[in-house]
N, C-alpha and C positions, 0 to 999 in steps of 0.2 A: 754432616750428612747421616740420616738416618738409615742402620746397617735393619736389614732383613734376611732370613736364613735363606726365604725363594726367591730371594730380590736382585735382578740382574741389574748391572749399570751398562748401558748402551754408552759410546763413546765416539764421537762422529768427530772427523779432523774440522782443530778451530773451534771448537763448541764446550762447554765444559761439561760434564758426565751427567747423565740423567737418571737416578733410579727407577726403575718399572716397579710398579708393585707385584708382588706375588701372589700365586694363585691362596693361599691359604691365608686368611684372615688374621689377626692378633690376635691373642685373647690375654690382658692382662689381667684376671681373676678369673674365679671358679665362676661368679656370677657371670661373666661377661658369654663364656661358655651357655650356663645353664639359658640365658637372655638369649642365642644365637640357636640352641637344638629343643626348645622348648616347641615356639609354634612350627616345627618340622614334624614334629611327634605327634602335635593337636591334628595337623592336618591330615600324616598319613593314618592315624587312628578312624579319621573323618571318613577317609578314604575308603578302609577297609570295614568299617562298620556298613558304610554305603552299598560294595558288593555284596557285603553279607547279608543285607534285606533285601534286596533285587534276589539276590538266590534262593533265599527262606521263598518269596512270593513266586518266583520262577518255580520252586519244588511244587508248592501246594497248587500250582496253576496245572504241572502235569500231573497231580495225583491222581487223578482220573475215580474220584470218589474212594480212593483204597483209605482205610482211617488208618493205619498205621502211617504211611506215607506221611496222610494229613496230620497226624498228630508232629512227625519230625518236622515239618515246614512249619507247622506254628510254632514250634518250640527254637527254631532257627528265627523266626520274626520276632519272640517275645524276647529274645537272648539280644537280637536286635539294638531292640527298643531298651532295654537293660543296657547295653552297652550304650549308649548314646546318653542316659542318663548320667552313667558313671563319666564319661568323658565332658558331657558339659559341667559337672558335679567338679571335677578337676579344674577344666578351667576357670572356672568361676572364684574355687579356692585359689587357686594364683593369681587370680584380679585381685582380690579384696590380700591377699600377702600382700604384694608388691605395693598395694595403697598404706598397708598398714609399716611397714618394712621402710615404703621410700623409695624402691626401686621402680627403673626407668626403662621404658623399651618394651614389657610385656603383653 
């Protein structure tokens, strides 16, 4: 029987022990980690890149013609758009690793 640190055994009269699996995953290598918190990172970068153009566009909608304003709103849209490059930029590099590498799962 395979022992787990979160892993409870339920034990019912008559029936022989059942392991539950635990809330926390294995991870038998560094890879297996990097392969489980990579697209958590793509996504929440996704995420956060996303409110941050809604807000650039949100800013310059209330600028109310002031160019200073206008100027921070576009520079939050361009920083944007800059970010989303570099995030797909990334992922992209870890598509073509993972083909060149061999690795599974990304």
């Amino acid at each position: 029987m395979k022992k787990s640190l979160f892993a409870q055994i339920i034990k019912l009269p008559g029936e022989t022990p059942v392991p539950i699996e635990g809330p926390v995953p294995q991870f038998g290598t560094l890879a297996d980690i990097i392969n489980k918190i990579l697209p958590l990172l793509f996504a929440a970068a996704g995420l956060i890149l996303f409110f941050y153009l809604i807000s650039g566009g949100f800013d310059l909608l209330i600028s109310a013609g002031n160019p200073e304003k206008i100027g921070k709103a576009t520079g939050k849209i361009w920083n944007a758009i800059l970010g989303f490059i570099l995030i797909f930029t990334a992922w992209w590099l870890t598509q073509i690793l993972a083909r060149i590498f061999g690795l599974k799962g990304l």
